[in-house]
Backbone as JSON Lines, residues from 0, in Angstrom:
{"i":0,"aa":"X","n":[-13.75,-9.57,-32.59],"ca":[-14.81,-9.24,-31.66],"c":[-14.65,-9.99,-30.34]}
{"i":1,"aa":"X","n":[-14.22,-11.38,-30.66],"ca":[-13.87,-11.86,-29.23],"c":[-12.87,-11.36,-28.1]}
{"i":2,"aa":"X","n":[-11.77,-10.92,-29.08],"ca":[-10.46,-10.21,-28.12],"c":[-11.4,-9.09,-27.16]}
{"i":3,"aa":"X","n":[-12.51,-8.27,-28.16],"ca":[-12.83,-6.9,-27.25],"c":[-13.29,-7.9,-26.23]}
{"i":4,"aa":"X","n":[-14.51,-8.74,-26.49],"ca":[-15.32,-9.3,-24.98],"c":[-14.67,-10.05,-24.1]}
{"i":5,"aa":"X","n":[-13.34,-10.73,-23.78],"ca":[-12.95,-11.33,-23.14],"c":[-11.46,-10.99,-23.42]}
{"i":6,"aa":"X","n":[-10.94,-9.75,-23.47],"ca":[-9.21,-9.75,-23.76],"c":[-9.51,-8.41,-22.99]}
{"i":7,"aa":"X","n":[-8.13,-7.79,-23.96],"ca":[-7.17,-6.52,-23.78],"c":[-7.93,-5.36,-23.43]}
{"i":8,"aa":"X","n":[-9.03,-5.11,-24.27],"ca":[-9.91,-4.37,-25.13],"c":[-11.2,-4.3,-23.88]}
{"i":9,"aa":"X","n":[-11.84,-5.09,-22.87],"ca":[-12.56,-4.66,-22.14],"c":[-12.47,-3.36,-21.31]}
{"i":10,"aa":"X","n":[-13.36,-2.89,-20.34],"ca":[-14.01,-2.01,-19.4],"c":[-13.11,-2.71,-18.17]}
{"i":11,"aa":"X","n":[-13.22,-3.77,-17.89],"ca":[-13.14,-4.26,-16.74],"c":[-11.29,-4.35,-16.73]}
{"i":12,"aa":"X","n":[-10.75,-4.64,-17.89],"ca":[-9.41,-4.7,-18.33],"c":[-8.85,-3.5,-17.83]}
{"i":13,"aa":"X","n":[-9.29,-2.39,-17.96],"ca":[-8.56,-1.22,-17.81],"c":[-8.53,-0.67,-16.48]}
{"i":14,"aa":"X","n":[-9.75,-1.31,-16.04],"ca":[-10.27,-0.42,-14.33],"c":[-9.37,-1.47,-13.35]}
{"i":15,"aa":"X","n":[-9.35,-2.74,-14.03],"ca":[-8.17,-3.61,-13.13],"c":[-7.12,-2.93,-13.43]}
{"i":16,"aa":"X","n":[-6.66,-2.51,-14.63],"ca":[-5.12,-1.98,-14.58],"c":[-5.18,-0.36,-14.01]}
{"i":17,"aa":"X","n":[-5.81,-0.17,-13.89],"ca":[-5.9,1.74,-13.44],"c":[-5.65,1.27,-11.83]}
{"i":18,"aa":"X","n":[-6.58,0.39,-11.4],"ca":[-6.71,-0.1,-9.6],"c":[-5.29,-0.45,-9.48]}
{"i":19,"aa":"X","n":[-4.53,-1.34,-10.09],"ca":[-2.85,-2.17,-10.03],"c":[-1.83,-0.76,-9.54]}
{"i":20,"aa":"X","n":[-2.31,0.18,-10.76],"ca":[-1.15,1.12,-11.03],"c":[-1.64,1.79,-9.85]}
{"i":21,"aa":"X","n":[-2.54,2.25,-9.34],"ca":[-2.68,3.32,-8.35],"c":[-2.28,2.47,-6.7]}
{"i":22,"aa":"X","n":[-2.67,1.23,-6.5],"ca":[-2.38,0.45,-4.95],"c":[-0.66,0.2,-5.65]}
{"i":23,"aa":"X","n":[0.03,-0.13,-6.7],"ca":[1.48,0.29,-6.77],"c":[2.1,1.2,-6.59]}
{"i":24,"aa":"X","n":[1.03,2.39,-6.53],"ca":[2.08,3.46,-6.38],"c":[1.8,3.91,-4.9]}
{"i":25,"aa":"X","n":[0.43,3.27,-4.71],"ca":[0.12,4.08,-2.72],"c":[1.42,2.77,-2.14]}
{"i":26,"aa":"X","n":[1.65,1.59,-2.46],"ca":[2.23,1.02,-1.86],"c":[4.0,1.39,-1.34]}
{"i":27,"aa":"X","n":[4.25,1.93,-2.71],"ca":[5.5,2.42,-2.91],"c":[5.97,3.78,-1.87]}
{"i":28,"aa":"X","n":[4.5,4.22,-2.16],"ca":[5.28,5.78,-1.42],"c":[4.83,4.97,-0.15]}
{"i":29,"aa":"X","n":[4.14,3.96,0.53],"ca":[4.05,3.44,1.79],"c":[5.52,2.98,2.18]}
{"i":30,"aa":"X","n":[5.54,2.35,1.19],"ca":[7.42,2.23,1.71],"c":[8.57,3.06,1.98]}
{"i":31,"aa":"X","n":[8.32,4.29,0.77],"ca":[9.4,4.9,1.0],"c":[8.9,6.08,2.39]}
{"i":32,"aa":"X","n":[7.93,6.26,2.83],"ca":[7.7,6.85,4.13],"c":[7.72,6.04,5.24]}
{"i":33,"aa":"X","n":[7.65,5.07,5.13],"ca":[8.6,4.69,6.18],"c":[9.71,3.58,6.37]}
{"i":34,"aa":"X","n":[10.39,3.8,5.14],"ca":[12.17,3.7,5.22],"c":[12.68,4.97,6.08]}
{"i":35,"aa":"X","n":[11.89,6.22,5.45],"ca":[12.45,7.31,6.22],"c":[11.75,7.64,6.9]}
{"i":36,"aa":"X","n":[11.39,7.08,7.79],"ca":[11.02,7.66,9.39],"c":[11.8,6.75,9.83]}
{"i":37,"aa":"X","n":[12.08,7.72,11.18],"ca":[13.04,6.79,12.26],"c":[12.29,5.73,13.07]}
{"i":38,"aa":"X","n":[13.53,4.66,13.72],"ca":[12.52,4.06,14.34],"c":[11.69,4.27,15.83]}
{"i":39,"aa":"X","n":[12.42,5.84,16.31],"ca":[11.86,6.03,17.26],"c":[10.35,5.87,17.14]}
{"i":40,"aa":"X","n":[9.89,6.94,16.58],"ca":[8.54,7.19,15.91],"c":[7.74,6.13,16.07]}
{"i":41,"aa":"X","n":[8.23,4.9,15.7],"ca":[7.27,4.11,15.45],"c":[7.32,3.33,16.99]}
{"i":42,"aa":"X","n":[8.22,3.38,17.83],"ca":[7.8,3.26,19.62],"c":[7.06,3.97,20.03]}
{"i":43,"aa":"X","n":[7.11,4.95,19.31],"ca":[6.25,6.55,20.33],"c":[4.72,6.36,20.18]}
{"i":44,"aa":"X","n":[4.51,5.51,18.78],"ca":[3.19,5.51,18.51],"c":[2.42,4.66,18.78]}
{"i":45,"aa":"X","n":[3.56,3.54,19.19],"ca":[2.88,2.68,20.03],"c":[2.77,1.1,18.81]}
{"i":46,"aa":"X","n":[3.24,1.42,17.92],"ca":[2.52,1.0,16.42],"c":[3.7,-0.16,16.34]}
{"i":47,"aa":"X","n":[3.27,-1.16,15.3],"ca":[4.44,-2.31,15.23],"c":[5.99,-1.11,14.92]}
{"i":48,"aa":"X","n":[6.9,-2.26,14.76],"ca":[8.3,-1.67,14.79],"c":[8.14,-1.6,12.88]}
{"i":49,"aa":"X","n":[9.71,-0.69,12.85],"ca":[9.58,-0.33,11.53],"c":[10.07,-1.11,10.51]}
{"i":50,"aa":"X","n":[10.57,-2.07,10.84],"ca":[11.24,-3.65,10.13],"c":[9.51,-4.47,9.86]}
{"i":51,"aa":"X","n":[9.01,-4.66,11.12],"ca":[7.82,-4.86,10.9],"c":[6.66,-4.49,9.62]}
{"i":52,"aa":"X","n":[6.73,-2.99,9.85],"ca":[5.83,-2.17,8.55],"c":[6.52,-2.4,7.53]}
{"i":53,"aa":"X","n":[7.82,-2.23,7.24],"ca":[8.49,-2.25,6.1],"c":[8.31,-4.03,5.13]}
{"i":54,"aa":"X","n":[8.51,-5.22,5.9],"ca":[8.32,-5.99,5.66],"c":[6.68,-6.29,5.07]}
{"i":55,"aa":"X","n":[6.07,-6.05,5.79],"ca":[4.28,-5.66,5.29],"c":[4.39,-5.58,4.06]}
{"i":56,"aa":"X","n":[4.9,-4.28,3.86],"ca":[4.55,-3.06,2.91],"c":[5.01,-3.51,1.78]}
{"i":57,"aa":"X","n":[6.3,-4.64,1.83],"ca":[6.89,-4.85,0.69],"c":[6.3,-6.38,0.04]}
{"i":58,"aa":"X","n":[5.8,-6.98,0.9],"ca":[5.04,-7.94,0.81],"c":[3.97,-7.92,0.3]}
{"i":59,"aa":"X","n":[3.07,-6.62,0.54],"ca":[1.9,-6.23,0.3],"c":[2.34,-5.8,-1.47]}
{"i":60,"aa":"X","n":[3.26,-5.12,-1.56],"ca":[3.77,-4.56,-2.7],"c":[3.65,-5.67,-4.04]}
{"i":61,"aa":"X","n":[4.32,-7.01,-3.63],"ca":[4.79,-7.88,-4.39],"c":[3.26,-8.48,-4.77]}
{"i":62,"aa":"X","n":[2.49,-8.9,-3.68],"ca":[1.17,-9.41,-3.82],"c":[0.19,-9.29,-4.59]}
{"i":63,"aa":"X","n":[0.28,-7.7,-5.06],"ca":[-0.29,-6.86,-6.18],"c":[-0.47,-7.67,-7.26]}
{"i":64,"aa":"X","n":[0.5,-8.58,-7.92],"ca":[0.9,-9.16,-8.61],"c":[0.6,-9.99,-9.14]}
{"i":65,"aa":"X","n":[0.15,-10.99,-7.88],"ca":[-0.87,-12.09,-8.0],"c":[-1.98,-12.09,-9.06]}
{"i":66,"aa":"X","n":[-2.14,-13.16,-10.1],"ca":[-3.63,-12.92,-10.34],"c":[-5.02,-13.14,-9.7]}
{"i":67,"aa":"X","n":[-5.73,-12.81,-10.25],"ca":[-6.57,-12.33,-9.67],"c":[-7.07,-11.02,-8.63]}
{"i":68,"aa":"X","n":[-8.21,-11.0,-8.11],"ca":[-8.24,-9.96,-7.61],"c":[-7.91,-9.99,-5.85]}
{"i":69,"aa":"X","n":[-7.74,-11.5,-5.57],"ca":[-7.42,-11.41,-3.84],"c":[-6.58,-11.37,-3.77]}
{"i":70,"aa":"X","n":[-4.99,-11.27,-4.48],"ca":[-3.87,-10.28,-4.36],"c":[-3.85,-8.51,-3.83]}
{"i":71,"aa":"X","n":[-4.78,-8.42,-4.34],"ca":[-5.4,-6.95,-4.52],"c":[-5.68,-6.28,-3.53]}
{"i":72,"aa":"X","n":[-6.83,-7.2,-2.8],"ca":[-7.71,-7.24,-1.89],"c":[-6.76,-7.22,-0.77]}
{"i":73,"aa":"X","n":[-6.06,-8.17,-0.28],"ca":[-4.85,-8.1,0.6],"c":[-4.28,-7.03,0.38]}
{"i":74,"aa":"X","n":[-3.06,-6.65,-0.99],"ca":[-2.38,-5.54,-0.5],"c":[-3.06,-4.32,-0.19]}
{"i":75,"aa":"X","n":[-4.18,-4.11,-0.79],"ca":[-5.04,-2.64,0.1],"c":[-5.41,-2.79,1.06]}
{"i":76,"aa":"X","n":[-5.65,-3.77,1.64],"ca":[-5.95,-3.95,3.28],"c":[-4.96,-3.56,3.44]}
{"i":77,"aa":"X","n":[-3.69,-3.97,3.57],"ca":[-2.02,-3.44,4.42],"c":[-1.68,-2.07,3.99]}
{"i":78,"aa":"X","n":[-2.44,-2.01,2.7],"ca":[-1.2,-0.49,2.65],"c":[-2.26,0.62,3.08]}
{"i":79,"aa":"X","n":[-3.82,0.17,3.13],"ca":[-4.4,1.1,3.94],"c":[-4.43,0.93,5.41]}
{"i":80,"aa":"X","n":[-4.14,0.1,6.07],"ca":[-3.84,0.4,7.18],"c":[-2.47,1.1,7.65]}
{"i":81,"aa":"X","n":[-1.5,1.08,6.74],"ca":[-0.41,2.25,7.12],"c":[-1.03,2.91,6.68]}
{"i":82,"aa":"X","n":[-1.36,3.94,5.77],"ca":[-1.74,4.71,5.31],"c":[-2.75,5.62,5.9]}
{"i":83,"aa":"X","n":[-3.52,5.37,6.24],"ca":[-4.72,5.75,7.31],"c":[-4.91,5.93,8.44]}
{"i":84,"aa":"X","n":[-3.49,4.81,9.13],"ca":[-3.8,4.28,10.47],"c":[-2.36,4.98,11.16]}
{"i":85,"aa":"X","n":[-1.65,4.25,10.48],"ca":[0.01,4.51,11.34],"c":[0.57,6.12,10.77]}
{"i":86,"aa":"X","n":[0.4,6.15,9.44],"ca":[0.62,7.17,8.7],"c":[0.91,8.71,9.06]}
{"i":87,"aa":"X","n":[-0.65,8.92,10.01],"ca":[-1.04,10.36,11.11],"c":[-0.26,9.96,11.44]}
{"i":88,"aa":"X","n":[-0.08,9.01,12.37],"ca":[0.32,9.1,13.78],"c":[1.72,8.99,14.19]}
{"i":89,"aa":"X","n":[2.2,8.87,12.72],"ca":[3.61,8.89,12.71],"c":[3.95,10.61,12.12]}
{"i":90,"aa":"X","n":[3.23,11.13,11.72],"ca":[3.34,12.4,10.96],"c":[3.16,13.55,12.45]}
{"i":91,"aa":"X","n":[2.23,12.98,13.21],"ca":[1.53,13.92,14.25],"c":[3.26,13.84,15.33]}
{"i":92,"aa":"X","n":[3.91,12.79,15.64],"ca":[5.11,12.12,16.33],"c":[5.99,13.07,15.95]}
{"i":93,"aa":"X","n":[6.33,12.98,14.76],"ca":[7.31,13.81,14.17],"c":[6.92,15.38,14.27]}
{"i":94,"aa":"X","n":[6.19,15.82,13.77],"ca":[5.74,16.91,13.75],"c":[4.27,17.77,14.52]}
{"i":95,"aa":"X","n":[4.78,17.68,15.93],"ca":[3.57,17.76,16.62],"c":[3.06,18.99,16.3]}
{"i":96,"aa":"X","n":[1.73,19.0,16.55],"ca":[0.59,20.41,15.87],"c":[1.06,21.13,17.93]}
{"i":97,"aa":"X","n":[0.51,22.71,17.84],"ca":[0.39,23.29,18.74],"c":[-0.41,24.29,18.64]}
């Protein structure tokens, strides 16, 4: 009975690991979109350089890791700000609407 209230077996156990797996995987495809964008793109947008984001992103990646939850807290701050922020505006760069 103790393992369920304070182990493996909680509510809170699973919604931390569901949150891990999902900011691992937004982080990942944060990376691999922009390994492949060029680095023009990321002059055009005005936005840090792409050594810059990439370094973030992978940093942010590893951080995940950390225990606790201000690992967490950090890498979704970074990978939502590519994600949200640079993300368009690298998509709009590349592929302008008309």
């Amino acid at each position: 009975m103790e393992l369920l209230v304070m182990g493996y077996g909680t509510v809170t156990f699973f919604v931390t690991l569901v949150l891990t797996l999902a900011l691992l995987g937004a982080a990942i495809f944060a990376i691999i979109h922009a390994a492949r964008t060029p680095e023009d793109a990321f002059r055009a947008t005005g936005k840090w350089q792409k050594n810059y984001w990439l370094i973030t992103l992978v940093v942010c990646a590893l951080v995940i890791f950390l225990p606790g939850f201000f690992g967490m807290v950090i890498a979704a701050v970074g990978v939502l700000v590519y994600l949200l922020d640079v993300k368009p505006k690298l998509d709009e760069v590349r592929r302008p609407r008309y």
